[in-house]
C-alpha positions as CSV (number, residue, x, y, z in Angstrom):
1,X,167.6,55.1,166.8
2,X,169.9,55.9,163.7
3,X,168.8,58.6,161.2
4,X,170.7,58.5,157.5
5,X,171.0,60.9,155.3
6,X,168.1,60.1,152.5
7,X,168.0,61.1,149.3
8,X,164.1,62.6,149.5
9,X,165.6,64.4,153.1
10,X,168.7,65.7,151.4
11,X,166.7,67.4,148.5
12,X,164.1,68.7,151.6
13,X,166.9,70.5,152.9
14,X,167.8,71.6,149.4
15,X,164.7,73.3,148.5
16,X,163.6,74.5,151.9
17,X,167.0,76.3,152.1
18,X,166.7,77.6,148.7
19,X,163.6,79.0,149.5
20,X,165.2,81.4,151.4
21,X,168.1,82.0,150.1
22,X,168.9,83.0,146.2
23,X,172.4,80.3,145.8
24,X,172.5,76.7,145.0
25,X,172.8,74.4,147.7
26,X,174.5,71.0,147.9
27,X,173.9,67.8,150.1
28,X,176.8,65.3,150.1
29,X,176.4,62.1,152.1
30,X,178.9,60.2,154.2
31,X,180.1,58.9,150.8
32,X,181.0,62.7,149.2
33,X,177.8,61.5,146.6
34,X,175.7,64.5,146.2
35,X,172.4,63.2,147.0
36,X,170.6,66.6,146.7
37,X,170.9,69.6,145.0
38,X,169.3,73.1,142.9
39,X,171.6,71.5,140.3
40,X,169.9,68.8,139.4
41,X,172.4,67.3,137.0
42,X,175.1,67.1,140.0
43,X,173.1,64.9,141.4
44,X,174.8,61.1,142.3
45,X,178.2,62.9,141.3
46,X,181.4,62.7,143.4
47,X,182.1,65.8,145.7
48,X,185.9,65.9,146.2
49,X,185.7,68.9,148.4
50,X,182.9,67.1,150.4
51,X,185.2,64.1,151.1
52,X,187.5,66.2,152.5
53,X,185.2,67.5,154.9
54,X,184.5,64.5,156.0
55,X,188.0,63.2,156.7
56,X,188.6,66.9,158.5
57,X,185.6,67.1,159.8
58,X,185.8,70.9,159.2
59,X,184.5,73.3,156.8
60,X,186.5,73.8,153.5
61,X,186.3,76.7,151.6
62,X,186.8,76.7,147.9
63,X,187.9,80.3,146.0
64,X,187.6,81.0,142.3
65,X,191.5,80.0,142.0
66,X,191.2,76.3,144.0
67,X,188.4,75.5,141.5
68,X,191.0,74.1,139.3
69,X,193.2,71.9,141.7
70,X,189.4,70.0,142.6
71,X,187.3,68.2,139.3
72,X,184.2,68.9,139.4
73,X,184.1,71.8,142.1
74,X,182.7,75.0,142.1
75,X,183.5,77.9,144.1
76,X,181.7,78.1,147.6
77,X,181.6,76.8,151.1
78,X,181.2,73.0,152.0
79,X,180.2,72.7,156.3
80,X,180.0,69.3,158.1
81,X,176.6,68.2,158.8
82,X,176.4,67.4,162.4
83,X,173.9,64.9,164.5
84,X,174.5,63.9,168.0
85,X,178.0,64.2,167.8
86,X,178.4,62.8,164.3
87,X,178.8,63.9,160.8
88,X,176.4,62.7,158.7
89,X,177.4,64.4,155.7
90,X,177.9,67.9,154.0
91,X,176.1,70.9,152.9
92,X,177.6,72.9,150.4
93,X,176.8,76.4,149.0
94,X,177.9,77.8,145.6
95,X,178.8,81.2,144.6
96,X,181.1,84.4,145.5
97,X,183.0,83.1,148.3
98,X,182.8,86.5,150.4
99,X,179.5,86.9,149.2
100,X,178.1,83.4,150.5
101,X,180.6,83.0,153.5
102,X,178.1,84.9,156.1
103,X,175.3,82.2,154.8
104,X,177.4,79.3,156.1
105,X,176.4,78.6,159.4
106,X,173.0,79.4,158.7
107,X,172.8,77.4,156.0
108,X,174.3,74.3,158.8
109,X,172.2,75.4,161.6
110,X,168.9,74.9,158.9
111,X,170.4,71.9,157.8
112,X,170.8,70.6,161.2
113,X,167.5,71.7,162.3
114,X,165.5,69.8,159.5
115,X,167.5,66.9,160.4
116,X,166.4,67.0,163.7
117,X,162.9,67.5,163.3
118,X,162.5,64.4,160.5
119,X,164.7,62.6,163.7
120,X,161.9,63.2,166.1
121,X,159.2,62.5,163.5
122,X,160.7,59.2,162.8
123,X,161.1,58.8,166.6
124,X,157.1,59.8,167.2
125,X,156.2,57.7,164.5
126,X,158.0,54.4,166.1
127,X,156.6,55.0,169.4
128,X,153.3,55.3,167.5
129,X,153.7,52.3,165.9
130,X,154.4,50.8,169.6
131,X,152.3,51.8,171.3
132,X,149.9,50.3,168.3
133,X,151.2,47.1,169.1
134,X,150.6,47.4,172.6
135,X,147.1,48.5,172.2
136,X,146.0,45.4,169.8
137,X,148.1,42.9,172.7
138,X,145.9,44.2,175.0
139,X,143.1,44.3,173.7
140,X,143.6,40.6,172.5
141,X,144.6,39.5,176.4
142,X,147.6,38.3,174.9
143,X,150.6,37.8,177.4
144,X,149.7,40.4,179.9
145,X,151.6,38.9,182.5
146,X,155.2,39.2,180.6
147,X,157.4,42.0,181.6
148,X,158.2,43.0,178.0
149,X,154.5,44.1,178.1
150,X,154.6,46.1,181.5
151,X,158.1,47.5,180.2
152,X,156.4,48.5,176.5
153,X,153.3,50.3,178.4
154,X,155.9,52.4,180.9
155,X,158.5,53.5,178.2
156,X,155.5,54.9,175.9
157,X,154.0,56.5,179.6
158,X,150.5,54.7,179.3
159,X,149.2,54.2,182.7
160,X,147.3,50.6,182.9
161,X,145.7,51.6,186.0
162,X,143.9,54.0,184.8
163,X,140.1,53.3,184.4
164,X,139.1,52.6,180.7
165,X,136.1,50.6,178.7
166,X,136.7,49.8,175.0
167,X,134.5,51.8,171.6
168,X,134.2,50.4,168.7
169,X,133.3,52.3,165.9
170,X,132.5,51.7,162.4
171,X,131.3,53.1,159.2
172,X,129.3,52.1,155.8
173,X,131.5,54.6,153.9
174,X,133.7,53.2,151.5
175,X,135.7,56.0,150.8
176,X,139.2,56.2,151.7
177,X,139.3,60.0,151.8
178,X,136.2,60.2,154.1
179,X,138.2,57.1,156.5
180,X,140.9,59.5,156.7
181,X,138.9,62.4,157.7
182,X,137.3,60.7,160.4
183,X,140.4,59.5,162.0
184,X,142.3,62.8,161.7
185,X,138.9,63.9,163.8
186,X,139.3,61.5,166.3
187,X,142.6,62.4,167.4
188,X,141.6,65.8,167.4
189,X,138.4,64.9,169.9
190,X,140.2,62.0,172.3
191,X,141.7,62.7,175.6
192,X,145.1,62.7,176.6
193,X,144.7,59.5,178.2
194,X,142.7,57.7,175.4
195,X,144.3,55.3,173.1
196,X,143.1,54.7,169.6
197,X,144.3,51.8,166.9
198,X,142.8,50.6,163.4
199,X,141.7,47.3,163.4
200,X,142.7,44.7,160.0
201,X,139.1,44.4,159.3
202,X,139.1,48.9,158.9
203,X,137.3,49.6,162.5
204,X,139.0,52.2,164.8
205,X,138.7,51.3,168.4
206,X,139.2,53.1,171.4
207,X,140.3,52.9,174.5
208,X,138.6,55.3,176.7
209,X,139.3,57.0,179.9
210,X,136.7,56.6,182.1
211,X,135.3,58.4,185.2
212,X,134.9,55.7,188.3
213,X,133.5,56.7,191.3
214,X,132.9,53.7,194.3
215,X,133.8,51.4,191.5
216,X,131.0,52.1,189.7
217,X,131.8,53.7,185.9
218,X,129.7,57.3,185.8
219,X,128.3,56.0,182.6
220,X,126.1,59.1,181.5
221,X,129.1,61.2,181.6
222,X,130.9,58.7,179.1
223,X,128.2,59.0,177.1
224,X,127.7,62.8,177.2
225,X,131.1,62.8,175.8
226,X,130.5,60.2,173.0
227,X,127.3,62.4,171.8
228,X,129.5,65.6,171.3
229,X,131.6,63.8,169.6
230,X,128.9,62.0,167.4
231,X,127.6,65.9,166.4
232,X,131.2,66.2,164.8
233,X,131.5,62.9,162.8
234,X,128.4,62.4,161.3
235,X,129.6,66.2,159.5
236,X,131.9,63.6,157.9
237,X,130.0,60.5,157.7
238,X,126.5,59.9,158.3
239,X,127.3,56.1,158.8
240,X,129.1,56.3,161.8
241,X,127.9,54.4,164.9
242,X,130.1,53.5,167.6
243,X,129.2,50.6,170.4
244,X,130.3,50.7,174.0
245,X,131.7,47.7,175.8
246,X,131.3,47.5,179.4
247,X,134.0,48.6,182.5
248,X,136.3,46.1,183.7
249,X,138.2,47.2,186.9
250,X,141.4,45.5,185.9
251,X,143.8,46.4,182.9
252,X,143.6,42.6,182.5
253,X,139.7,42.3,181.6
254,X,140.0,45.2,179.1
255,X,139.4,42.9,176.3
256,X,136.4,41.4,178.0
257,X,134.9,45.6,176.8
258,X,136.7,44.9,173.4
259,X,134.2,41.4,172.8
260,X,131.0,43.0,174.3
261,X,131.4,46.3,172.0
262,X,132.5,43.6,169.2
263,X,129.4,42.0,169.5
264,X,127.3,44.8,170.7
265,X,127.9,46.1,167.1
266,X,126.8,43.0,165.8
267,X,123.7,43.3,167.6
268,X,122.4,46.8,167.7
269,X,122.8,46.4,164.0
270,X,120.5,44.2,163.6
271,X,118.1,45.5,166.5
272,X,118.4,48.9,166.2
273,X,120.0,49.8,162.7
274,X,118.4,53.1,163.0
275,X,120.7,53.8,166.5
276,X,124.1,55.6,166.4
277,X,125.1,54.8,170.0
278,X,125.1,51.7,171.0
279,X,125.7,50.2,174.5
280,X,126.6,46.6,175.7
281,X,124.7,47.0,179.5
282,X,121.6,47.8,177.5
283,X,122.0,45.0,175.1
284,X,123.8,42.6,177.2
285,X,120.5,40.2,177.1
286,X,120.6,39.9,173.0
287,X,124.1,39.8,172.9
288,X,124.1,36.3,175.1
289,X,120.6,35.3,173.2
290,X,123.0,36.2,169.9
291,X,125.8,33.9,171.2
292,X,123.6,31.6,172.2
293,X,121.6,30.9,168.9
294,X,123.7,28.1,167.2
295,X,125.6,26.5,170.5
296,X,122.3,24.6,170.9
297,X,122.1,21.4,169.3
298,X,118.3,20.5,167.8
299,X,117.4,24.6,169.6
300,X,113.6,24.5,170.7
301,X,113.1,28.2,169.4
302,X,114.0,27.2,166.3
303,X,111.4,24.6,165.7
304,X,108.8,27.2,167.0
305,X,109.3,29.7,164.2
306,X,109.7,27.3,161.8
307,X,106.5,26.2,162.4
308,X,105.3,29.6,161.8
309,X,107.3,30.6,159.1
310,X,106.1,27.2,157.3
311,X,102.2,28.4,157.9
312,X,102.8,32.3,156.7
313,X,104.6,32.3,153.1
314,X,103.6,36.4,152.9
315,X,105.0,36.9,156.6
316,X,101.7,38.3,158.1
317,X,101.7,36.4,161.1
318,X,105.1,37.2,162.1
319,X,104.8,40.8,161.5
320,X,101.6,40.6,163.6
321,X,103.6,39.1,166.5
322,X,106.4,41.1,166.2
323,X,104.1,44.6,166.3
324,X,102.0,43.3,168.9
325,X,105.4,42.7,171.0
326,X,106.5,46.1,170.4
327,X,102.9,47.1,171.9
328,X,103.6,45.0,174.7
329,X,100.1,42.8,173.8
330,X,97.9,45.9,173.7
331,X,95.5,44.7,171.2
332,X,94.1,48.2,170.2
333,X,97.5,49.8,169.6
334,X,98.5,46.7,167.5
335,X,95.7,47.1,165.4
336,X,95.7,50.6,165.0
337,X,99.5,49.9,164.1
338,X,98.8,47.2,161.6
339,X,95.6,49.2,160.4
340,X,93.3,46.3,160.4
341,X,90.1,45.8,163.2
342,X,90.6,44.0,166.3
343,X,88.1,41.0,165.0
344,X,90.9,40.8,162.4
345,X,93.8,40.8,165.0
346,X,92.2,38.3,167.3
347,X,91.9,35.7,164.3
348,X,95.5,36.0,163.4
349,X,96.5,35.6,167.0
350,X,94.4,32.7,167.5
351,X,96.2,31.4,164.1
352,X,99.5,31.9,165.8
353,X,98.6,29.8,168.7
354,X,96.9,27.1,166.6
355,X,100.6,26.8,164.3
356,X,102.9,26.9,167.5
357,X,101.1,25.7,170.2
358,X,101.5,29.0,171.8
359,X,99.5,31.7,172.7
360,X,100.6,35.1,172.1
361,X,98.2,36.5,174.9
362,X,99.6,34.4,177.6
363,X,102.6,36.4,178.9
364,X,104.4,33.3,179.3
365,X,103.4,31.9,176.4
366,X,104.7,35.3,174.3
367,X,108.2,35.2,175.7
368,X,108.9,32.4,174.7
369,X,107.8,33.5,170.7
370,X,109.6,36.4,171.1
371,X,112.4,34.1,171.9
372,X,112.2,32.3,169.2
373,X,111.8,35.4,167.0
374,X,115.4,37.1,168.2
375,X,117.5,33.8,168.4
376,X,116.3,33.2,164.6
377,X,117.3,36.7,163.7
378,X,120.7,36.3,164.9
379,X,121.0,32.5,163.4
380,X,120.2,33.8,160.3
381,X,123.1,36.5,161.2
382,X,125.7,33.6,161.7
383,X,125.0,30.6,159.0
């Protein structure tokens, strides 16, 4: 990878240098241009000395009587800038010539060091950027056969082998601030192992490291984990929720976890809105009912709550049924629940039977109306 000498890096190395020491300093690039300087009205003028640095590719020294024989030249010390065996440019430094003279190969050893740092931070960020790409091919099942992909996950030292399942996590907050909080917090929490990547539609994902032991993911220890982390991001934002897909043992099923926490999300929000951690295994059943909601042409659930819904304009009956599903049909906690007398509950149960044609106290009878009452949640979800 090729570094250049930028102007905003060229006046970096101006004013960090400066900082230390009290004498204007000059960056020339390739060109003899200065391209940064304490002087600012030198700037994107012609450096005769610095050209002949270049050509040389030594340092020139310039005394209070060679001033004159150079136009527009000061008196000081002008040093190659060197990278990996090439000059890049010139860093110059006015003043007293055997004042200054001592600063010289400080001044080119500071220059040279900034250089190299902004080098590998341009480096780190590529590889970040990479590995980026790698993560979203992945988790999109996209051409995992292909060499280039194997080659790409090598170079950046990410081990497919290693056990993983995919978190998705996502937040109400709107605030860009807050967004960048919370990510600057999760690269501070992950593992070493752990990838993460921003999605297009603003969710960061995950891939987690997991602990596998007789092919069996050690799920509570995951989740242990994900709850210490959770005590540290709802500090930031109290909207947070994260859902877990399952494990895969092969690299190749990874986004297989990447769909279930997709739609886990989906689910749990609509479910459990009040939960923060949400997993696929203990949602897997909605999340088919979910899927399954509009593949059905002329769907018999839907004609069953329909009928109800048609019969209770103030939604009474369906909150009865739904309570009195959460009390799995024990009549004296539904009532105490719904504060009305048992007379009261046995009427509108008997109502619910005579509108459907099914009756909530037969077990059989109140699966299927439970049915009918998550499949029409998520429909409602989807048109």
């Amino acid at each position: 990878m090729t570094i250049y000498l930028t102007e905003q890096l060229a006046q970096e190395i101006v004013d960090r240098t400066m900082a230390i020491l009290p004498y204007n300093i000059n960056v020339m690039d390739q060109d003899g241009r200065i391209i940064g300087s304490g002087d600012k009205q030198r700037i994107s003028t012609k450096h005769e000395v610095a050209s002949e640095v270049l050509r040389k590719k030594e340092t020139v020294e310039i005394g209070k009587g060679d001033t004159e024989y150079w136009k527009g030249v000061k008196e000081g010390i002008n040093l190659p800038i060197l990278f990996q065996g090439e000059v890049l440019g010139v860093v110059g430094i006015t003043g007293d010539l055997e004042i200054i003279r001592g600063y010289g190969e400080l001044v080119k050893m500071t220059t040279e060091m900034i250089i190299e740092q902004a080098f590998l931070q341009k480096q780190l960020q590529l590889d970040e950027r990479i590995k980026e790409e790698l993560v979203h091919q992945w988790l999109n099942g996209n051409h995992l056969d292909e060499s280039l992909f194997y080659e790409k996950a090598k170079s950046l030292q990410v081990d497919l082998l290693i056990s993983r399942v995919v978190i998705v996590v996502k937040s109400d907050d709107q605030k860009l601030e807050r967004k960048r909080k919370v990510e600057l917090m999760f690269n501070e929490l992950i593992e070493q192992d752990d990838l993460i990547v921003t999605t297009y539609t603003g969710e960061i994902v995950i891939v987690k490291k997991v602990d596998v032991k007789d092919d069996r993911w050690e799920k509570e220890r995951t989740l242990n984990t994900i709850r210490i982390w959770m005590t540290q991001l709802t500090k930031i934002d109290s909207t947070i929720k994260v859902a877990i897909g399952s494990y895969h043992p092969t690299f190749k099923k990874l986004y297989q976890s990447f769909i279930e926490a997709k739609e886990t999300m989906v689910v749990g929000e609509k479910l459990a809105p009040e939960k923060k951690v949400l997993l696929y295994d203990d949602l897997s059943i909605y999340v088919f009912m979910s899927n399954l909601a509009n593949e059905i042409e002329n769907n018999p659930f839907f004609d069953l709550i329909n009928r109800l819904k048609e019969e209770d304009e103030l939604g009474e009956l369906q909150k009865t049924l739904q309570v009195y599903i959460n009390q799995s049909g024990k009549a004296i906690n539904t009532s105490n629940e719904l504060f009305i007398h048992r007379n009261s509950l046995q009427y509108r149960l008997e109502k619910i039977k005579e509108v459907t044609g099914k009756d909530p106290r037969n077990y059989k009878d109140l699966f299927e109306l439970y049915l009918s009452l998550i499949i029409d949640t998520f429909a409602d979800h989807k048109k």
